[in-house]
N, CA, C and O atoms as a Maestro MAE file, in Angstrom:
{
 s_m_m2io_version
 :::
 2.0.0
}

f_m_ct {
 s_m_title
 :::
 protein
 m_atom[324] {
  # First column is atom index #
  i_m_mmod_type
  r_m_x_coord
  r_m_y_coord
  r_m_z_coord
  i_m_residue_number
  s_m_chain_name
  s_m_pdb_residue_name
  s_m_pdb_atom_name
  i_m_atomic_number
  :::
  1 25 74.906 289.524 196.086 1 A "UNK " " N  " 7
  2 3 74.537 289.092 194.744 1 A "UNK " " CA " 6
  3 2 75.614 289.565 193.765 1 A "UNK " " C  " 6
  4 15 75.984 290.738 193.791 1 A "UNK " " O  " 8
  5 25 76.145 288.648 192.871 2 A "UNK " " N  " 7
  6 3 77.156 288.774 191.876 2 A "UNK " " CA " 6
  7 2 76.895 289.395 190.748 2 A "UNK " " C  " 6
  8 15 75.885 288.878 190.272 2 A "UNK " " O  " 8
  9 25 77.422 290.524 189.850 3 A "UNK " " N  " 7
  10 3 76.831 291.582 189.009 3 A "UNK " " CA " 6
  11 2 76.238 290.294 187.575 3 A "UNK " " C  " 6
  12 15 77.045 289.645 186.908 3 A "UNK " " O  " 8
  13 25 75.178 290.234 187.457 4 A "UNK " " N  " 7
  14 3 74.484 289.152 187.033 4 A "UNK " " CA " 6
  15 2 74.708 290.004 185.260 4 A "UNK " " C  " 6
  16 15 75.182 289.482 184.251 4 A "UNK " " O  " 8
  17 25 74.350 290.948 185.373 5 A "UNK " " N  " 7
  18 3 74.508 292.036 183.896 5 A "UNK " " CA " 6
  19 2 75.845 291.865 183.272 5 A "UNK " " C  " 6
  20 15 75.790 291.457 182.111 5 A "UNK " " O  " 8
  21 25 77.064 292.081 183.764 6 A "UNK " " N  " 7
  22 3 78.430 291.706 183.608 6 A "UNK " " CA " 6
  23 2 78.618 290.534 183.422 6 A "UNK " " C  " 6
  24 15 79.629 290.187 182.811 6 A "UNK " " O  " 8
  25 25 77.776 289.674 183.857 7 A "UNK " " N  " 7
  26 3 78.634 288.371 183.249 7 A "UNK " " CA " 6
  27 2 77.686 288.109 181.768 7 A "UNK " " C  " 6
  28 15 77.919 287.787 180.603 7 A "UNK " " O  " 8
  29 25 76.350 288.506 182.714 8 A "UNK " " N  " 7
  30 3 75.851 288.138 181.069 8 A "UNK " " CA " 6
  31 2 76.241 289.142 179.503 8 A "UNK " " C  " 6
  32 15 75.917 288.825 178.359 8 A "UNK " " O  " 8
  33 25 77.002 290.366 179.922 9 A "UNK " " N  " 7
  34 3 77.383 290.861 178.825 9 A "UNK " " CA " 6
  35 2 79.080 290.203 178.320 9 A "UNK " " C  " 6
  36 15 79.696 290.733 177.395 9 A "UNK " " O  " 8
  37 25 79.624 289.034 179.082 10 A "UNK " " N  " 7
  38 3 80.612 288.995 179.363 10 A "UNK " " CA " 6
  39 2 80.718 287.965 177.863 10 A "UNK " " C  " 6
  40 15 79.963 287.060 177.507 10 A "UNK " " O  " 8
  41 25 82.148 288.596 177.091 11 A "UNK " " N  " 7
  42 3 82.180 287.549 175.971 11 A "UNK " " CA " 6
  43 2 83.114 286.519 176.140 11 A "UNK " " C  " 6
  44 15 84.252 286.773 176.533 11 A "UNK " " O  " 8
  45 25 82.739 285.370 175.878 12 A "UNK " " N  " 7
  46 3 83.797 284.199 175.851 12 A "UNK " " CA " 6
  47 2 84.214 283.723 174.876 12 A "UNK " " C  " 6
  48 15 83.362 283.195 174.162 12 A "UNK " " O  " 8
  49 25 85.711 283.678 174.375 13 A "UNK " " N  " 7
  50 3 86.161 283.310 173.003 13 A "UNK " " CA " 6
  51 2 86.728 281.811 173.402 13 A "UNK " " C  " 6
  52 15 87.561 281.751 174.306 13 A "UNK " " O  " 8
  53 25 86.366 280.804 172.858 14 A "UNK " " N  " 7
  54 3 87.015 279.262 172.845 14 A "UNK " " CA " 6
  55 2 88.768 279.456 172.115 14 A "UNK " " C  " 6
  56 15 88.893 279.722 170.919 14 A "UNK " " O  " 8
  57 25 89.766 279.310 172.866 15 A "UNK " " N  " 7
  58 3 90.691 279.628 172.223 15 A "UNK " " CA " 6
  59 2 91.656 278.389 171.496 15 A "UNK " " C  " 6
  60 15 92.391 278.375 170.508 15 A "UNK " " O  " 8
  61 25 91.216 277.261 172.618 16 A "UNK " " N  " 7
  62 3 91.430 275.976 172.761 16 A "UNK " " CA " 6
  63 2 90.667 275.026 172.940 16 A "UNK " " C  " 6
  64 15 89.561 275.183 173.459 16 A "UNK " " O  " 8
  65 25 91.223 273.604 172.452 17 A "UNK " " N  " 7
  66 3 89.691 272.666 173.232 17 A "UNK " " CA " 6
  67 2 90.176 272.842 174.374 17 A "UNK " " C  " 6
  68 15 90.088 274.020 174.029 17 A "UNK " " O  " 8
  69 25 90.689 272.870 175.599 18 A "UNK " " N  " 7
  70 3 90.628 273.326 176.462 18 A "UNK " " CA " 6
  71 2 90.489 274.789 177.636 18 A "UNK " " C  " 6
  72 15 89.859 274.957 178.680 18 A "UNK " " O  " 8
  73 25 91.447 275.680 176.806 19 A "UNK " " N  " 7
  74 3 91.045 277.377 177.223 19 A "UNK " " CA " 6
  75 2 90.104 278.288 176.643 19 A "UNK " " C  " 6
  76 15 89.696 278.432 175.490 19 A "UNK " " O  " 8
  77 25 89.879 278.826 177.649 20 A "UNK " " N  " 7
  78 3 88.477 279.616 177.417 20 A "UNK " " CA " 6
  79 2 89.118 281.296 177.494 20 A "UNK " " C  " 6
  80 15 89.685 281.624 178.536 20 A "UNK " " O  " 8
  81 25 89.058 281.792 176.936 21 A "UNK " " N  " 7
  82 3 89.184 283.463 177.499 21 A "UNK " " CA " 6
  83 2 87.797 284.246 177.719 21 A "UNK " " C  " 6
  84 15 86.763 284.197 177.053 21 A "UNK " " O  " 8
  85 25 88.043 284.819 178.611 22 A "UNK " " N  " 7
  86 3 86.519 285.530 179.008 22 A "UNK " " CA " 6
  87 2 86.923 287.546 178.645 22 A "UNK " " C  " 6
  88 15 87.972 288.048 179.049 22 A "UNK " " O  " 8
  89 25 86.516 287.856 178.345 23 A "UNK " " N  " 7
  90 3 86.737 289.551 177.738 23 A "UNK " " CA " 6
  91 2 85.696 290.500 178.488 23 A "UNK " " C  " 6
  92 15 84.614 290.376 177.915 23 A "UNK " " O  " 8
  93 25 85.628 291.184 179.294 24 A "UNK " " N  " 7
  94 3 84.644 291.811 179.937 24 A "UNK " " CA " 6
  95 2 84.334 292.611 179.497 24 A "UNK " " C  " 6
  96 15 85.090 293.358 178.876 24 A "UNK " " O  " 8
  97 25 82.580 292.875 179.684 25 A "UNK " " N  " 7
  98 3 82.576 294.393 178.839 25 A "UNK " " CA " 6
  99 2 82.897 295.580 179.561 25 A "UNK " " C  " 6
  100 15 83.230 296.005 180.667 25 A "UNK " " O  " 8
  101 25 82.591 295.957 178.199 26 A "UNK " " N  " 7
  102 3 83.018 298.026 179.142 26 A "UNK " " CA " 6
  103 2 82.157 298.546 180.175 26 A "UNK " " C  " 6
  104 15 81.004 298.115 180.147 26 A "UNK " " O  " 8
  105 25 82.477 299.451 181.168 27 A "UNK " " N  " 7
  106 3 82.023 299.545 182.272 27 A "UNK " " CA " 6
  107 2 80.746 300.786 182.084 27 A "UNK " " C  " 6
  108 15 79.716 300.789 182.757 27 A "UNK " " O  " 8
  109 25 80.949 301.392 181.449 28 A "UNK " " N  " 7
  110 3 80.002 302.098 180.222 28 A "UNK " " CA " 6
  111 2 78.665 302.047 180.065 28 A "UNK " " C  " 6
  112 15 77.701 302.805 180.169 28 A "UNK " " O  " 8
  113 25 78.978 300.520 179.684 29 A "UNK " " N  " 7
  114 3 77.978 300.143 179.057 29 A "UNK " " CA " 6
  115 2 77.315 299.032 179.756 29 A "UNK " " C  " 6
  116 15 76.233 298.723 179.257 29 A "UNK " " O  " 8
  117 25 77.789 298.159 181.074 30 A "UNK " " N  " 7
  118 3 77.401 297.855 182.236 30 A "UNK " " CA " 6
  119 2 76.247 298.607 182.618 30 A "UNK " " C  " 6
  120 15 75.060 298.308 182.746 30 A "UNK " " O  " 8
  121 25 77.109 299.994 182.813 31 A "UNK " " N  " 7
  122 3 76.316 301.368 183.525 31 A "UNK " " CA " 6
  123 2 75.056 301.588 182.808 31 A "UNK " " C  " 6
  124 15 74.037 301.740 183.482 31 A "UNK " " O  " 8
  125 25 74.991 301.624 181.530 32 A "UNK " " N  " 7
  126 3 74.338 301.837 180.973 32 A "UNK " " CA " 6
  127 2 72.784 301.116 180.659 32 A "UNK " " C  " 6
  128 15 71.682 301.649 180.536 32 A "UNK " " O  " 8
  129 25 73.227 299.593 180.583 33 A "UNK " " N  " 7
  130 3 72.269 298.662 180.750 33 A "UNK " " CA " 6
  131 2 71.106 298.423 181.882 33 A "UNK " " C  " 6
  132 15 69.892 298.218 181.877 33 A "UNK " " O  " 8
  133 25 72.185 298.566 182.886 34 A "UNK " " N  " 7
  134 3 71.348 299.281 184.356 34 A "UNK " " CA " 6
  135 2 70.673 299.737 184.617 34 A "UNK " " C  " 6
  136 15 69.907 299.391 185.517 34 A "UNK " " O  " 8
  137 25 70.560 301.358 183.578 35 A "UNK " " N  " 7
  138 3 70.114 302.122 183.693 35 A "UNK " " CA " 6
  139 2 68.652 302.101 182.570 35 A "UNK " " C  " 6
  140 15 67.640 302.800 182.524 35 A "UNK " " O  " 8
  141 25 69.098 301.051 181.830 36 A "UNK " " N  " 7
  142 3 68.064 301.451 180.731 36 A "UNK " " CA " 6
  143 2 66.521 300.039 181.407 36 A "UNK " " C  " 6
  144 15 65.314 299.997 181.171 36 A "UNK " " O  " 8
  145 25 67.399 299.186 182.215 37 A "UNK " " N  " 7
  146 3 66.253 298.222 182.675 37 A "UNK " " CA " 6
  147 2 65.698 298.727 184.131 37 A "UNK " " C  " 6
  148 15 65.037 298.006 184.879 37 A "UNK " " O  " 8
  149 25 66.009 299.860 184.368 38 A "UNK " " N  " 7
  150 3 65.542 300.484 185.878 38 A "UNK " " CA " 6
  151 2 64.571 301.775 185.176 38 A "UNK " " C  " 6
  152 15 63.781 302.615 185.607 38 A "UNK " " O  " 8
  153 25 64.927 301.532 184.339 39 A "UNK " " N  " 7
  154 3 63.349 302.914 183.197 39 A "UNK " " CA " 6
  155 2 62.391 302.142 183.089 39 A "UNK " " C  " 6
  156 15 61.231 302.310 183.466 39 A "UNK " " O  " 8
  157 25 63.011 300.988 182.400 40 A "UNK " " N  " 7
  158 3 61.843 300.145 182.134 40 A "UNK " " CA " 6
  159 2 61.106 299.734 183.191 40 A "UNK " " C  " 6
  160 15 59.891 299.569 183.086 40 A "UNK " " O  " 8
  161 25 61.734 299.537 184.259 41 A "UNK " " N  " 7
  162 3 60.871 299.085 185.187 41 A "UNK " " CA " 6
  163 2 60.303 300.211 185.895 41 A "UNK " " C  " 6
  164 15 59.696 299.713 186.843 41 A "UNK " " O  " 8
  165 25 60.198 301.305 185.925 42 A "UNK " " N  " 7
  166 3 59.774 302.390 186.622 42 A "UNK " " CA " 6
  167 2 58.842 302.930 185.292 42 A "UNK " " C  " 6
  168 15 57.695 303.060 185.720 42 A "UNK " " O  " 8
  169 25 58.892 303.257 183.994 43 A "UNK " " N  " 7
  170 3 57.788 303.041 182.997 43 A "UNK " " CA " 6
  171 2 56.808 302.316 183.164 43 A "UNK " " C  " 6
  172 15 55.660 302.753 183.241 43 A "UNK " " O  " 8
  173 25 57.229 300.692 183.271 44 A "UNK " " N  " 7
  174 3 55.791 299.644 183.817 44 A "UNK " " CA " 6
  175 2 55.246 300.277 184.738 44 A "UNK " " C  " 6
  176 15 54.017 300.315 184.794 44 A "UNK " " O  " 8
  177 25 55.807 300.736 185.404 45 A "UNK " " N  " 7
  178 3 55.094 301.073 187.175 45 A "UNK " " CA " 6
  179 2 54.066 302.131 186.761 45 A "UNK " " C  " 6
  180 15 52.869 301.877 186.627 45 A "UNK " " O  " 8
  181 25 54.641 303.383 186.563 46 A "UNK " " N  " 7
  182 3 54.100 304.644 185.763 46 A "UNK " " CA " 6
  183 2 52.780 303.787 184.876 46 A "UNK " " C  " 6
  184 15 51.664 304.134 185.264 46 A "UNK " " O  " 8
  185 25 52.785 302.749 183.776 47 A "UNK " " N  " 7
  186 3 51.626 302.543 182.981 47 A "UNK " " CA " 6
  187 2 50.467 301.973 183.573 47 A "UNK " " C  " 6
  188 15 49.295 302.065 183.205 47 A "UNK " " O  " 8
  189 25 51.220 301.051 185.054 48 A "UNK " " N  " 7
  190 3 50.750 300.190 185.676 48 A "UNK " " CA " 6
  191 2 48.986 301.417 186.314 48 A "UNK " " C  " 6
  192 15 47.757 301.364 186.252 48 A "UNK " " O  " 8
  193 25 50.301 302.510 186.958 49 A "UNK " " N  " 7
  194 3 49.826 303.355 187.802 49 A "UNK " " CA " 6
  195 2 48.634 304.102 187.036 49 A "UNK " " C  " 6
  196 15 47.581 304.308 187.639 49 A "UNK " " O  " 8
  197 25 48.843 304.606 185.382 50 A "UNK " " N  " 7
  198 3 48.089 305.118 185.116 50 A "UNK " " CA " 6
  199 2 46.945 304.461 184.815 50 A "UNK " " C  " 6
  200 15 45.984 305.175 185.101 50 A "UNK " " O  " 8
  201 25 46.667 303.559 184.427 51 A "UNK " " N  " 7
  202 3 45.636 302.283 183.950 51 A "UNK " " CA " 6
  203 2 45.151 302.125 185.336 51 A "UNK " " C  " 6
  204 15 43.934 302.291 185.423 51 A "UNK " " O  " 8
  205 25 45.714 301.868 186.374 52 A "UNK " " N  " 7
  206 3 44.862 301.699 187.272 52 A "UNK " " CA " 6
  207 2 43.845 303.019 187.896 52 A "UNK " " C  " 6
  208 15 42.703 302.785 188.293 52 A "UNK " " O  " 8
  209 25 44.458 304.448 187.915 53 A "UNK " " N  " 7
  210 3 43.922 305.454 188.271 53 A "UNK " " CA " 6
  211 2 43.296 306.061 187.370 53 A "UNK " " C  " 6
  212 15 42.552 306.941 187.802 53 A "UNK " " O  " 8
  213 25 43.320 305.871 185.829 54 A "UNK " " N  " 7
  214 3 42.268 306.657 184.803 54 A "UNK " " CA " 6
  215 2 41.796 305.942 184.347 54 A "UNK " " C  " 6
  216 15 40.674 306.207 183.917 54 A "UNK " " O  " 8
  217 25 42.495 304.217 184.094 55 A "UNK " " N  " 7
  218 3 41.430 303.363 183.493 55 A "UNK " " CA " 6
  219 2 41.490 303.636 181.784 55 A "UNK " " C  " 6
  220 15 40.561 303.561 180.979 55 A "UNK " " O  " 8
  221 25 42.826 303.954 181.563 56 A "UNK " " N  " 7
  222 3 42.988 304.304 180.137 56 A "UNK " " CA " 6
  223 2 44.590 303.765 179.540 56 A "UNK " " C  " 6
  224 15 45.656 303.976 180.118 56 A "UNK " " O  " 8
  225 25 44.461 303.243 178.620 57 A "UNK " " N  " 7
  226 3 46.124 302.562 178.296 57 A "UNK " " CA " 6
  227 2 46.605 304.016 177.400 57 A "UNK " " C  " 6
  228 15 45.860 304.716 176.713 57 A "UNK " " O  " 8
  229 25 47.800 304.173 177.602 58 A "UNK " " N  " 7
  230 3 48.457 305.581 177.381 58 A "UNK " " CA " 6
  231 2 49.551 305.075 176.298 58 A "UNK " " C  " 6
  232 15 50.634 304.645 176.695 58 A "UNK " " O  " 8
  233 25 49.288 305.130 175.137 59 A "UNK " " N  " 7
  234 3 50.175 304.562 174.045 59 A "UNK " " CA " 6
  235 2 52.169 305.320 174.087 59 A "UNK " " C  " 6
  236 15 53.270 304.846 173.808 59 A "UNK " " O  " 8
  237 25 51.754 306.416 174.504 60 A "UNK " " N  " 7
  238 3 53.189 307.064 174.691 60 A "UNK " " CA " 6
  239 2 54.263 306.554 175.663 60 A "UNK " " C  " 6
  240 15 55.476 306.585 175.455 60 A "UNK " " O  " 8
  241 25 53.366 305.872 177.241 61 A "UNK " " N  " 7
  242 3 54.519 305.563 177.906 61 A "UNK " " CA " 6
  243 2 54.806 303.767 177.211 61 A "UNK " " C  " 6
  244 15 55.998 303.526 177.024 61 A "UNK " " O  " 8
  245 25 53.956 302.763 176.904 62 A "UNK " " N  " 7
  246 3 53.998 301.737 176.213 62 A "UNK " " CA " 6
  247 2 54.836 301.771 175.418 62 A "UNK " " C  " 6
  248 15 55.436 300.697 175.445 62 A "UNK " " O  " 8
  249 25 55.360 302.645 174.457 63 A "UNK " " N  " 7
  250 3 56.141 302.622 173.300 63 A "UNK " " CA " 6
  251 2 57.657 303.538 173.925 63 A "UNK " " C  " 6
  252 15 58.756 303.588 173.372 63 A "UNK " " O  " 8
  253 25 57.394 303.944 174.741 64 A "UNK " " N  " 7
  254 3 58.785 304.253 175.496 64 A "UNK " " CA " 6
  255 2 59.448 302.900 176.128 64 A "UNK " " C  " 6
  256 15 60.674 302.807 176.076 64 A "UNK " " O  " 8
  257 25 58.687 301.848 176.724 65 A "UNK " " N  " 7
  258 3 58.678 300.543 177.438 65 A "UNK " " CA " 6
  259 2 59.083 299.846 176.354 65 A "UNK " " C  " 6
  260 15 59.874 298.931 176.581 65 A "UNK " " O  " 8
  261 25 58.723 300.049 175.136 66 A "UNK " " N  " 7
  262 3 59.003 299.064 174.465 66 A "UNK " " CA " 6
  263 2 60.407 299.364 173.581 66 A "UNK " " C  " 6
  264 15 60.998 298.488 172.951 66 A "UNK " " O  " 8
  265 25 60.810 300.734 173.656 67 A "UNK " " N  " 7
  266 3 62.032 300.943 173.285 67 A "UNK " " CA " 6
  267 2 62.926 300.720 173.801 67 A "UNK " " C  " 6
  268 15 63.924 300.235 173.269 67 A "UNK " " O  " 8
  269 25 62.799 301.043 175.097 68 A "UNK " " N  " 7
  270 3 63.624 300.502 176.503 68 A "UNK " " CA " 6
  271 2 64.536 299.261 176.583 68 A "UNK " " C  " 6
  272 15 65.679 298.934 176.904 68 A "UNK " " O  " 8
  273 25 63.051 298.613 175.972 69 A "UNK " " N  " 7
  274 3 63.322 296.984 176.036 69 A "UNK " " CA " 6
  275 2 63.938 297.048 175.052 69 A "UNK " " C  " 6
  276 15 65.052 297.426 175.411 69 A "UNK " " O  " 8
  277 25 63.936 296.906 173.901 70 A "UNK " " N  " 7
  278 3 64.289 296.568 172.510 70 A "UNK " " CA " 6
  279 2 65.989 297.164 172.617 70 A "UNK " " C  " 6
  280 15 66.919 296.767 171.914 70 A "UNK " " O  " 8
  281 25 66.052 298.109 173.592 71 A "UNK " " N  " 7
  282 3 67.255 298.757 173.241 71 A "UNK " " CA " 6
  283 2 68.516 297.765 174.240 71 A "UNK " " C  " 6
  284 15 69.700 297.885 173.923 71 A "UNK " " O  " 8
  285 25 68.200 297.007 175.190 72 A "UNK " " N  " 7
  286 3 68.666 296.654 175.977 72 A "UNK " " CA " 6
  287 2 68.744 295.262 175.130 72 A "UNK " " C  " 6
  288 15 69.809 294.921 174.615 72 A "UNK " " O  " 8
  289 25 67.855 294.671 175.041 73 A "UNK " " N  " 7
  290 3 67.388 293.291 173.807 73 A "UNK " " CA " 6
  291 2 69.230 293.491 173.443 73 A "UNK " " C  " 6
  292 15 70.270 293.136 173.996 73 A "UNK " " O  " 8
  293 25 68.918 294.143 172.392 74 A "UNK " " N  " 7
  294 3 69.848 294.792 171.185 74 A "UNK " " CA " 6
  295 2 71.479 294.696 171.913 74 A "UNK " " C  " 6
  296 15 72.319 293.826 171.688 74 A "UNK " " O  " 8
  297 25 71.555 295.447 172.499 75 A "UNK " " N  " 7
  298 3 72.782 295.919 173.922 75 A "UNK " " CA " 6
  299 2 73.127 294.147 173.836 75 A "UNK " " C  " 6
  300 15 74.023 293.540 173.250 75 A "UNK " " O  " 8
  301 25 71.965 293.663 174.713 76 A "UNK " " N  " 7
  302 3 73.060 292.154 175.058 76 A "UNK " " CA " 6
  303 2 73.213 291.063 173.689 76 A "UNK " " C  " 6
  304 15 74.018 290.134 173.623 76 A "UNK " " O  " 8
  305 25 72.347 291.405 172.782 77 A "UNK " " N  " 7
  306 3 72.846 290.059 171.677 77 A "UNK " " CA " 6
  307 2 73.972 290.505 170.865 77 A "UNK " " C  " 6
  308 15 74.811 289.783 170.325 77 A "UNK " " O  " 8
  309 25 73.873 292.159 170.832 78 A "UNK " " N  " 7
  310 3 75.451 292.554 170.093 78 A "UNK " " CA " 6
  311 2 76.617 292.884 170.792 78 A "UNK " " C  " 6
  312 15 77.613 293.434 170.323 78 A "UNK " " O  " 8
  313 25 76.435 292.525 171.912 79 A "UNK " " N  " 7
  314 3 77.879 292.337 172.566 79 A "UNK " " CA " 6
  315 2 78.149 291.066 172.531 79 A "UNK " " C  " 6
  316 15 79.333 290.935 172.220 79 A "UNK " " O  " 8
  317 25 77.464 289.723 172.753 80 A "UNK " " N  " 7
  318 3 78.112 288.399 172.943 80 A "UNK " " CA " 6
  319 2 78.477 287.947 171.434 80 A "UNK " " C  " 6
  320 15 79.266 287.029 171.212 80 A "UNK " " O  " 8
  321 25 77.974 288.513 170.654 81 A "UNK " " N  " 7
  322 3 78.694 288.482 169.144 81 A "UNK " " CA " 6
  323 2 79.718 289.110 168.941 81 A "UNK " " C  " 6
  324 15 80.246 289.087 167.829 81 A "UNK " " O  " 8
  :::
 }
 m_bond[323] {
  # First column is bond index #
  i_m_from
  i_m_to
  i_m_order
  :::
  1 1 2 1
  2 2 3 1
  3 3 4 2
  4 3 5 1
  5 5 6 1
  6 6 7 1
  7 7 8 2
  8 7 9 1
  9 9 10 1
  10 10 11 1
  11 11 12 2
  12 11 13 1
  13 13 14 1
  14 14 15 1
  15 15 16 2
  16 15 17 1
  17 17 18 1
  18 18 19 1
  19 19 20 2
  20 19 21 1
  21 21 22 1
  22 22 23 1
  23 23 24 2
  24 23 25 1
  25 25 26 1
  26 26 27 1
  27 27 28 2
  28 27 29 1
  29 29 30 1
  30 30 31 1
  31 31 32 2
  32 31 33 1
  33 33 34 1
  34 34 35 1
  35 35 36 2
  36 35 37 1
  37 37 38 1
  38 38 39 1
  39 39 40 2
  40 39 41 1
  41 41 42 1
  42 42 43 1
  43 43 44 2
  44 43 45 1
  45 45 46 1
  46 46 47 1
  47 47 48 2
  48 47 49 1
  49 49 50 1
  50 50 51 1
  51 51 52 2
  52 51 53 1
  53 53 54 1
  54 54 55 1
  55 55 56 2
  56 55 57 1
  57 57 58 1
  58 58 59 1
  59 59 60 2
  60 59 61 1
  61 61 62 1
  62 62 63 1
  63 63 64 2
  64 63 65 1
  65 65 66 1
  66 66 67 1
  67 67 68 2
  68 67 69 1
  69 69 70 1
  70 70 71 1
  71 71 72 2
  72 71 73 1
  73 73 74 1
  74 74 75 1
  75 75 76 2
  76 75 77 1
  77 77 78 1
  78 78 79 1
  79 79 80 2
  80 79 81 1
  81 81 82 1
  82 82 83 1
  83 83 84 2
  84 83 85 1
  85 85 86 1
  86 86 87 1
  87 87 88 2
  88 87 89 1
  89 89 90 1
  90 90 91 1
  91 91 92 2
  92 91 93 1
  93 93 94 1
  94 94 95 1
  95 95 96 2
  96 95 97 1
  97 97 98 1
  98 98 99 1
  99 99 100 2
  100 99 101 1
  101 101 102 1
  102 102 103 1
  103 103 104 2
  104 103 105 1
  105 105 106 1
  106 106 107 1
  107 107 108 2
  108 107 109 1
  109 109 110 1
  110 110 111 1
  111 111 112 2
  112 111 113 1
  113 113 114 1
  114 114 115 1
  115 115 116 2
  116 115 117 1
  117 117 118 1
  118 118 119 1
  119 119 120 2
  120 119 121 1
  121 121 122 1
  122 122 123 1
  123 123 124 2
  124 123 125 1
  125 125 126 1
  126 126 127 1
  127 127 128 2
  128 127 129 1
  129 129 130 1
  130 130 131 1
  131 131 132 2
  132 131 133 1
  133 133 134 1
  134 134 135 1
  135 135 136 2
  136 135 137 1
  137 137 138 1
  138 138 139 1
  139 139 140 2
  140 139 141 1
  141 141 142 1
  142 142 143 1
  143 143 144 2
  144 143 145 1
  145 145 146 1
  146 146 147 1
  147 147 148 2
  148 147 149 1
  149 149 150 1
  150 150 151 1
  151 151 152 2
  152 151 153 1
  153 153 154 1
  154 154 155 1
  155 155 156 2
  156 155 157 1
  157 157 158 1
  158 158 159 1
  159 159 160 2
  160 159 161 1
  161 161 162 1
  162 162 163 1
  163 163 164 2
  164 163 165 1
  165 165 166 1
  166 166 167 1
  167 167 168 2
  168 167 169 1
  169 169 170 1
  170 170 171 1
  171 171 172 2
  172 171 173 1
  173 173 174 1
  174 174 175 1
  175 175 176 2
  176 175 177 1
  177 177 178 1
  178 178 179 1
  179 179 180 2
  180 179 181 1
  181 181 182 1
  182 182 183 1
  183 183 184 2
  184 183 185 1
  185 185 186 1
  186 186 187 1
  187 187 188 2
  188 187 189 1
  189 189 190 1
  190 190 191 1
  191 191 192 2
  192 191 193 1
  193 193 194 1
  194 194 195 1
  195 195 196 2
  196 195 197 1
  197 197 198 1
  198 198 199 1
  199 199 200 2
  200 199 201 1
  201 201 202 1
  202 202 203 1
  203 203 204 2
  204 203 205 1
  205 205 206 1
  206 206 207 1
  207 207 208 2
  208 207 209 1
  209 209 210 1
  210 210 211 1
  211 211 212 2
  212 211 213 1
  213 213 214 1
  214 214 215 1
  215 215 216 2
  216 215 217 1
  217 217 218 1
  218 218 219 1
  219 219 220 2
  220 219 221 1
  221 221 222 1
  222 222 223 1
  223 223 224 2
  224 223 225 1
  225 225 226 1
  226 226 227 1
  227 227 228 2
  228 227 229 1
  229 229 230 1
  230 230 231 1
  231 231 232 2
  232 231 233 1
  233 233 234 1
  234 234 235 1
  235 235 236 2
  236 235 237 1
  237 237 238 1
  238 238 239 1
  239 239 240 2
  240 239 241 1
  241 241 242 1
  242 242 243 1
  243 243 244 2
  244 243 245 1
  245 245 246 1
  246 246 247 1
  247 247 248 2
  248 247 249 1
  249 249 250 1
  250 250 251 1
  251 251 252 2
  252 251 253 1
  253 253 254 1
  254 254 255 1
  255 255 256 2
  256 255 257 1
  257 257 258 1
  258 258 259 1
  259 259 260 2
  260 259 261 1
  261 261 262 1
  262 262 263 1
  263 263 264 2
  264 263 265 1
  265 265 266 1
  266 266 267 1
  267 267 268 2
  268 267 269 1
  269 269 270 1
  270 270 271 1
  271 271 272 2
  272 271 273 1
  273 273 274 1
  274 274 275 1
  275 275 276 2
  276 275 277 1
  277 277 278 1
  278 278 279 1
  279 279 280 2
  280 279 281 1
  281 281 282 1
  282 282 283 1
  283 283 284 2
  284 283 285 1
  285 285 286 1
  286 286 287 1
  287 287 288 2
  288 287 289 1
  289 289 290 1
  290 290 291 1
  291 291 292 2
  292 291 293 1
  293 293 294 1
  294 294 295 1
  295 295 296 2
  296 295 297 1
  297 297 298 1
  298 298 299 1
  299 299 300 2
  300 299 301 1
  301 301 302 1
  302 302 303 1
  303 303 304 2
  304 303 305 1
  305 305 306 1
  306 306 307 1
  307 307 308 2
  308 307 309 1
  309 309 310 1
  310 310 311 1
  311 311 312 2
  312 311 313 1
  313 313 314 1
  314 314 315 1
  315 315 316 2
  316 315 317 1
  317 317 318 1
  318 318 319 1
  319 319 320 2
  320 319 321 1
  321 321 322 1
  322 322 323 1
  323 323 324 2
  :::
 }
}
């Protein structure tokens, strides 16, 4: 499988009607993105887990999930700009 994160952080400037330049992002911040959607998904799991075993929605890990997200959101629309 082809690093699907890298291309989608990948910026393309039209330089020509015909050439395209492609600018890769920093490896950084690749790393970083990675890391912030493998929380998120291990957070879901964790809320998943607790709701199912206490039967109670836990507002603290939800709003960690949702920062997660928002932060990654953020990450890919201000890099292709």
């Amino acid at each position: 499988m082809k690093d699907w994160i890298k291309r989608a952080l990948t910026k393309k400037i039209q330089q020509r009607a015909t050439e395209t330049i492609d600018i890769p992002p920093n490896e950084k911040l690749v790393y970083g993105v990675k890391f912030a959607i493998a929380m998120t998904i291990i957070l879901s799991a964790l809320e998943i887990a607790h709701m199912a075993i206490l039967g109670k929605w836990n507002s603290e890990i939800f709003a960690a999930i949702t920062g997660l997200s928002g932060t990654v959101m953020g990450i890919s629309v201000g890099q292709k700009t």
